[in-house]
C-alpha positions, -999 to 999 in steps of 0.1 A, spaced: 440 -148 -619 424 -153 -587 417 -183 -564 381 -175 -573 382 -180 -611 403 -209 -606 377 -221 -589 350 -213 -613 367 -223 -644 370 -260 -621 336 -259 -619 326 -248 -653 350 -278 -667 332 -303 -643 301 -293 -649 306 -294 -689 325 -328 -692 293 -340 -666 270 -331 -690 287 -343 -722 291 -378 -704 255 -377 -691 237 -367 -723 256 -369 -753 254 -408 -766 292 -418 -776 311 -450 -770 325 -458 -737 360 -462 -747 354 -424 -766 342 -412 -732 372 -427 -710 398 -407 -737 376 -373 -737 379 -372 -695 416 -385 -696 424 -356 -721 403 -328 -704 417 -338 -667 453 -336 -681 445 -304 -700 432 -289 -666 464 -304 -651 488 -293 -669 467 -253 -672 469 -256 -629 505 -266 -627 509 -237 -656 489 -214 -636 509 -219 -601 543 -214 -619 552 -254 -617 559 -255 -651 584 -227 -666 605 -248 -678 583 -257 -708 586 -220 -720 619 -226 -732 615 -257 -755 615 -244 -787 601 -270 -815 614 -264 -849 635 -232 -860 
């Protein structure tokens, strides 16, 4: 994947969690848990994406 659709899929995440927080009515404590989830999935995808986390490949859960 390249730098660029990194940097559009950034974009297209921000821009979609903007627009659910702007204009979707929901709780404030709901909205604090949606952002905290989506920034660590985007995290965790980036530090996927640049190779930072191979070790997760090999934890196997269950048989």
């Amino acid at each position: 994947m390249s730098l660029l659709h990194v940097v559009l899929v950034l974009i297209v995440v921000g821009v979609l969690l903007w627009l659910v927080n702007s204009f979707i009515p929901m709780a404030g404590s709901i909205k604090s848990i949606l952002n905290a989830v989506v920034v660590i999935a985007v995290v965790l995808w980036l530090l996927n994406l640049f190779g930072l986390l191979d070790f997760l490949s090999n934890i196997r859960v269950g048989k």
